[in-house]
C-alpha positions in Angstrom: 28.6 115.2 64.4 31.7 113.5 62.8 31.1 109.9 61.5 32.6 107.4 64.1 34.8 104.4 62.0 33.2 101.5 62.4 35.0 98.6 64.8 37.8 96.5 62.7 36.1 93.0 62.0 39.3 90.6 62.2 38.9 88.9 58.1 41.1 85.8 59.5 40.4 83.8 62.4 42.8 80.5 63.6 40.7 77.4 64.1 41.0 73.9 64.8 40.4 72.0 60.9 37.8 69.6 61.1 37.7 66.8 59.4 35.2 67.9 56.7 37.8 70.6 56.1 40.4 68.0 55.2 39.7 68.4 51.6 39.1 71.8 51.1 42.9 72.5 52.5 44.5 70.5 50.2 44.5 72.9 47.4 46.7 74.7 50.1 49.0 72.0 51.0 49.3 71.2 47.4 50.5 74.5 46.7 53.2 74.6 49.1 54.4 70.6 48.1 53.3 70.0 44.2 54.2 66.3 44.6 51.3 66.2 47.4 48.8 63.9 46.8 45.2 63.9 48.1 45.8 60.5 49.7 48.6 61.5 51.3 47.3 64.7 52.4 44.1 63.3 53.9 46.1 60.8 55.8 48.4 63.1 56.9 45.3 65.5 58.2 42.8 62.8 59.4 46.1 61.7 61.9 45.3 64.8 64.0 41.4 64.3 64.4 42.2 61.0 66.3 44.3 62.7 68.1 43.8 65.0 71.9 43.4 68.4 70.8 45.6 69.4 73.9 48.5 67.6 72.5 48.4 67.7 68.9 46.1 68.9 65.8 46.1 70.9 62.7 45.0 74.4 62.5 43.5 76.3 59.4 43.6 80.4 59.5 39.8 80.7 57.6 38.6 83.9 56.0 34.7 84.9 56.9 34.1 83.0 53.8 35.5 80.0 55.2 38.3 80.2 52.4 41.8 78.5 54.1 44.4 81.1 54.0 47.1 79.1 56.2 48.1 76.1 58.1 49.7 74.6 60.5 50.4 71.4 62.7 51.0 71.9 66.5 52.2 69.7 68.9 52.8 70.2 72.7 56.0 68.2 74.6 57.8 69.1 77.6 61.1 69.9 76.8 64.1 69.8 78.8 65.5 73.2 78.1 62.1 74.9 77.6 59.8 72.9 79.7 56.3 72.3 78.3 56.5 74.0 74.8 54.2 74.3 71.6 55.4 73.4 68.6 54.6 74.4 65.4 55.3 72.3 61.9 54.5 72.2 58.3 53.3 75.9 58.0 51.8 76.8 54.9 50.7 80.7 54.6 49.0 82.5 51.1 51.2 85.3 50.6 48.5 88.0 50.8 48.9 92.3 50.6 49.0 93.5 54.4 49.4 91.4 57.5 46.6 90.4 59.0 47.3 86.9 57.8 50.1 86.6 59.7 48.3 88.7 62.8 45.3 86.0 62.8 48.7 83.6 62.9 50.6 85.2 65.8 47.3 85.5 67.8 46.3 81.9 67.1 49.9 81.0 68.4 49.5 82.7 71.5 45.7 81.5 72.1 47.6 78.2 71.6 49.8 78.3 73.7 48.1 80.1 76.8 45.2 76.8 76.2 48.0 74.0 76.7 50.1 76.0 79.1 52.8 76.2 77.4 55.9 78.3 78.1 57.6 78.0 75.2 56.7 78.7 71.4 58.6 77.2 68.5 58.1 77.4 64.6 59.9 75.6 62.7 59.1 73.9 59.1 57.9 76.8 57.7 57.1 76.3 54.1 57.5 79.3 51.7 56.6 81.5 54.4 55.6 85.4 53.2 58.5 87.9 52.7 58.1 89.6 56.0 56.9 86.9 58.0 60.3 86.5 59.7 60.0 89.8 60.3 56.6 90.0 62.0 58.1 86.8 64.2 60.8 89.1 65.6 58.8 92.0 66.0 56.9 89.7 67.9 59.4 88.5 70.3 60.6 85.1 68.7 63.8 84.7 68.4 65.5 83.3 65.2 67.0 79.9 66.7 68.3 78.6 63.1 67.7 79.0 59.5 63.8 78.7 59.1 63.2 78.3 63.3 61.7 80.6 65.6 61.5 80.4 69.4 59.3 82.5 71.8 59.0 82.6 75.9 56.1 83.0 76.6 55.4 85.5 79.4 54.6 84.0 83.4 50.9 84.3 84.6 52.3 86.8 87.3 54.4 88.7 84.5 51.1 88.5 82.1 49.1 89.5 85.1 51.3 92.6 85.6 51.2 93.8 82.0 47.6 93.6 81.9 46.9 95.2 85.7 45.2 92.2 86.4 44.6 90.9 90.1 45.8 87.2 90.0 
């Protein structure tokens, strides 16, 4: 009998950052903006936490440790040319070997997205993203909009229904 390989255990997972996260993600932000100060940061992150998660908030991609690998403010606004579209700022990603930081990323995106109802995905900001992040984004379906911004339809519930065989 052959020795079955155990189930992959995803290291990264995309979360909401709570507030008594705050701190230990500024060694993070700091990284990617050496003039950050803690003040600044704490300000900057706190904003969110008052804020509707279904509109706005800040998301940390957290190792099984609960290390913070990446980050990432969202936003959701209806857009005229896009209609109701998640947006994605001030990204901060560890350049790590592999890609399953920027997998727990483009799954956290999509979660995202699918929660608010969003047709529409766009990254911009990205701070000092990893060297084949903009390639992941394309394999991905985004579309490279401008220097440093992606864009992504998202697919319809009938069209998602259909790729997944799924009675709607």
């Amino acid at each position: 009998m052959e020795d079955e390989p155990l189930p992959s255990i995803p290291h990264f997972r995309a979360t909401r950052l709570e507030p008594s996260a705050i701190t230990r993600a500024y060694p993070l932000a700091r990284a990617h903006n050496p003039k950050l100060e803690l003040r600044n940061w704490t300000s900057y992150a706190r904003s969110f936490s008052r804020k509707n998660p279904t509109q706005s908030g800040l998301i940390g991609l957290i190792d099984s440790r609960a290390y913070i690998h990446g980050l990432f403010a969202y936003t959701t606004e209806c857009l005229l040319t896009h209609g109701k579209t998640l947006r994605i700022n001030d990204l901060m990603l560890c350049h790590l070997p592999g890609s399953e930081l920027t997998i727990a990323l483009l799954d956290g995106l999509i979660r995202l997205a699918q929660q608010a109802n969003a047709t529409t995905i766009i990254v911009s900001a990205l701070i000092s993203p990893p060297p084949n992040f903009r390639d992941a984004l394309l394999k991905q379906g985004f579309t490279e909009t401008s220097q440093h911004q992606f864009l992504h339809t998202m697919p319809s519930p009938c069209r998602t229904a259909q790729l997944f065989k799924i009675k709607a």
